[in-house]
N, C-alpha and C positions, 0 to 999 in steps of 0.2 A: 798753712801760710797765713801772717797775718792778715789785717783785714786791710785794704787798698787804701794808699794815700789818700788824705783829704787832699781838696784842690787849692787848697791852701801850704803845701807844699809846694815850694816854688822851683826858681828852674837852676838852683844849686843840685836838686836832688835830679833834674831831668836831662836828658841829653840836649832837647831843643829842635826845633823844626827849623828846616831852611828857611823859612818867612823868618822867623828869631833871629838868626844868625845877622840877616839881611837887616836886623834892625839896630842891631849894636851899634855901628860905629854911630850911629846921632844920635843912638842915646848914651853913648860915651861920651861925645862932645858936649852932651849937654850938660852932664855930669859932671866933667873934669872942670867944668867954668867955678865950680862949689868949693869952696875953700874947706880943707881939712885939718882938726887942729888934736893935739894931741895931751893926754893927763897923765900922771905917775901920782900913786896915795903911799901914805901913810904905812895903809894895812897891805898894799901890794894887792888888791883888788878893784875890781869894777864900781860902778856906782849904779844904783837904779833909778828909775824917775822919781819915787816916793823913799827917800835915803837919809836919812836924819844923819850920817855921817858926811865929813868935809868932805868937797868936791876935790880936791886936791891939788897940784902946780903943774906949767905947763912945762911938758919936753918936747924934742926935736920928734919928730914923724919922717920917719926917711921915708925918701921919695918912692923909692922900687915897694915900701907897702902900701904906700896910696896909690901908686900904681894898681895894684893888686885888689884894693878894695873899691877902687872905680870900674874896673873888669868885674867883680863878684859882681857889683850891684845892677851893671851894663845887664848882664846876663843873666841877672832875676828877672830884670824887665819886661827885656827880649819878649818874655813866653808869656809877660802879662794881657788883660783886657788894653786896647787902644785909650779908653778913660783913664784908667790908673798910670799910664805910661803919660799922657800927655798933663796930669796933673804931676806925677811926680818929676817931669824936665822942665817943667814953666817954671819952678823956684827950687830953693837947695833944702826945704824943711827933710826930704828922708836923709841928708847926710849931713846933720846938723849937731847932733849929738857925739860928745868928744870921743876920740880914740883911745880907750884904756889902756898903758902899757904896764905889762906885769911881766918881773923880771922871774927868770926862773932859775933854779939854782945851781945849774950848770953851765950858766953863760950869757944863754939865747933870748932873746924878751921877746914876748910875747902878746901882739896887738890885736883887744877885741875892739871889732868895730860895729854899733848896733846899728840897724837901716831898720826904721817902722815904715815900711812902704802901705800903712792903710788898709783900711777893711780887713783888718787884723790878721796881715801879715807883718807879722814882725820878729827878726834873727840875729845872730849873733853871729857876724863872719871872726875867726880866728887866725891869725898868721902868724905866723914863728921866723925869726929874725934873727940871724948870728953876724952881732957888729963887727965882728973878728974876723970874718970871713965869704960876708955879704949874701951867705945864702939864705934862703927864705922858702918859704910854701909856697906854692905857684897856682894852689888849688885851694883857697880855703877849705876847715871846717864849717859846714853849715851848721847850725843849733837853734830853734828855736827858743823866740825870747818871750814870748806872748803873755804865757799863765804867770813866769817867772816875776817878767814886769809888775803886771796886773795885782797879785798879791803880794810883792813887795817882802814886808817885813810882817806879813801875818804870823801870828803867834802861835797857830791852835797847832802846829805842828812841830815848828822847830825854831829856833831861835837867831837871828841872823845878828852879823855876818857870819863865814864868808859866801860869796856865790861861786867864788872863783877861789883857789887852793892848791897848792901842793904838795904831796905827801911821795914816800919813799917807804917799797916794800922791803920783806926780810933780805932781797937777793941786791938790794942798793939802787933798783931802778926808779928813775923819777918819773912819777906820773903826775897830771894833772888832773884835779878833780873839779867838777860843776854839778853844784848842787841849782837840782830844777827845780821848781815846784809845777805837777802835774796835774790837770784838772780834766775832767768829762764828764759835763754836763751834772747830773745827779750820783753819777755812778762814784765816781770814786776823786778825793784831792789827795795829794799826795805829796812827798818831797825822794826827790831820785840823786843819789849821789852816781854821776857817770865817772867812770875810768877813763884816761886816754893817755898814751906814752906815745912818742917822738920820736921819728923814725932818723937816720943820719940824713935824710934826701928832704927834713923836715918838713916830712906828713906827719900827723896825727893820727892818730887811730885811737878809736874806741874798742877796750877790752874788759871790762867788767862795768857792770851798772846793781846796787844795788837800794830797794824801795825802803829803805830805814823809816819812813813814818808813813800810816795811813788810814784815813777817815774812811769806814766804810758803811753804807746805809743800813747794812743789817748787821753792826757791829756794834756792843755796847762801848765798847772802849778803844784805843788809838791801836793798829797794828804795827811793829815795831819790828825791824831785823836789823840785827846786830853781826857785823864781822868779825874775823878772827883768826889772823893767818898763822897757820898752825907750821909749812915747811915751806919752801919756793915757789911751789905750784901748788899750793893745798889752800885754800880759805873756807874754815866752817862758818855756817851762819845761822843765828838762833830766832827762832820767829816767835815773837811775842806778844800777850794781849794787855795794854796796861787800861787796868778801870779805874772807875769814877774815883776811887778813894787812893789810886795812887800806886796799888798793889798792881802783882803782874803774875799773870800765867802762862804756860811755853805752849804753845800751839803745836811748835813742829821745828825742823830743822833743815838743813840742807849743806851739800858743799858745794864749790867751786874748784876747778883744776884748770891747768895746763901745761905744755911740755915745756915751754919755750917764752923767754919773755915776747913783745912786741905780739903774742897769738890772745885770740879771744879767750876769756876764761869759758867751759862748760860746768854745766850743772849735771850733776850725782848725788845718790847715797838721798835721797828725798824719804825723810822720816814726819810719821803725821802723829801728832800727841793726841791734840782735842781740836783736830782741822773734820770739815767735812770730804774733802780729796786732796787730791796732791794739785789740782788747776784753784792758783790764789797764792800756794803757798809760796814761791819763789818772789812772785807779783800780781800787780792785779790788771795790769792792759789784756794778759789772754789765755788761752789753754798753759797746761801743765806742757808740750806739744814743744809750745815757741818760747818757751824759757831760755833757749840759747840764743834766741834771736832779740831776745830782751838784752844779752850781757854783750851785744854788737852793737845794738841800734837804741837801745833805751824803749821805751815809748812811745811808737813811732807815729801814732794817732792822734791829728791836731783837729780841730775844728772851731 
């Protein structure tokens, strides 16, 4: 099992104590006094705090997702310190930053909305919105936005935009993708593209996550995996080392399966070229063990 939330996982990811509960509704109210305002770009993506591209025009923000996203934020709260709550209901700085809408190519748009609730918490609530038919997510996706923010548009890894993406496998489903960038301390930076497809009760789910770039301390050069969907359920993926001068050697390999779209991909068929084990090879948050709990949860270790 991986290793235990930091406490910086907030209370998207927790059920909540009847004390929490008992404190929603005023911090709802204090909430809902915050005006929320909403964006559509250009590239059909987000913007980050340090974003050399146009901030984009404004659109309408239905009501039933601000609804939605004064409940997510209610209920981060809830579970917070008494400081942190009675700093973020005295003014509206954590729901200050605009609502990104990105349209998805089935229909549905799709609104990120960021809260930096401080002492570096800070996420990305997700809601899925069908103008056609008024249904919506009723649960956000939680995402952490922290490292993503923080480095921005760093280079050593991968070149931006987008952070936010759509793509479509060989079987026609549309998935969403969010490329993160992931950091720990000394240990490892990284850049994580997550999988997630849309369920018709428009949940999200996450089903593949794969580390395509990453800086490791005892590594000469960038480690690199590459996908490659080979049938419906099949994606090989080639694990690479590229060095100083540009060249690249294969480490190892791995696949990805499943039976059914909307299910997690698992990992198989783990080949080691010039790896020291099979723990690394898929990713580097943890054993070779929780590789499937990588292609669910991503990352899942904040601090």
């Amino acid at each position: 099992m991986r290793a235990v939330l930091s406490a910086l996982l907030i209370a998207a990811c927790l059920t909540g104590s009847a004390h929490a509960d008992a404190r929603r509704p005023s911090i709802y109210a204090a909430l809902h006094r915050c005006p929320l305002h909403a964006l559509a770009t250009s590239d059909n993506d987000i913007r980050l705090d340090m974003d050399p591209r146009s901030k984009g025009w404004k659109v309408p923000l239905p009501t039933s997702v601000a609804e939605v996203i004064y409940r997510a934020a209610s209920k981060d709260l809830a579970s917070q310190e008494s400081e942190m709550i009675r700093w973020a209901t005295s003014n509206c700085d954590i729901l200050s930053d605009p609502v990104y809408r990105l349209k998805t190519p089935n229909g549905p748009n799709l609104f990120v909305a960021r809260i930096d609730y401080g002492a570096g918490v800070d996420v990305f609530h997700l809601v899925l919105f069908d103008p056609r038919t008024s249904k919506i997510t009723r649960n956000p996706l939680w995402l952490s936005a922290k490292w993503t923010e923080v480095f921005g548009f760093a280079k050593d890894l991968q070149k931006r935009p987008p952070v936010f993406g759509f793509h479509r496998d060989k079987k026609g489903i549309q998935q969403l993708v969010f490329s993160e960038y992931y950091h720990n301390g000394t240990e490892i930076n990284s850049v994580i593209d997550r999988y997630f497809e849309f369920g018709h009760d428009m949940s999200i789910t996450q089903v593949m996550a794969v580390e395509k770039a990453a800086l490791e301390p005892d590594s000469d050069g960038l480690i690199l995996r590459r996908p490659r969907q080979i049938t419906r359920g099949r994606i090989e993926v080639s694990v690479l080392e590229r060095l100083a001068k540009g060249s690249e050697r294969k480490l190892g390999s791995f696949a990805l399966v499943r039976e059914a779209a909307g299910e997690p991909y698992r990992v198989v068929d783990r080949h080691v070229v010039d790896f020291a084990s099979t723990d690394g090879l898929v990713d580097d948050c943890d054993e070779a063990a929780a590789d499937d709990e990588f292609q669910r949860e991503g990352c899942d270790f904040y601090y």
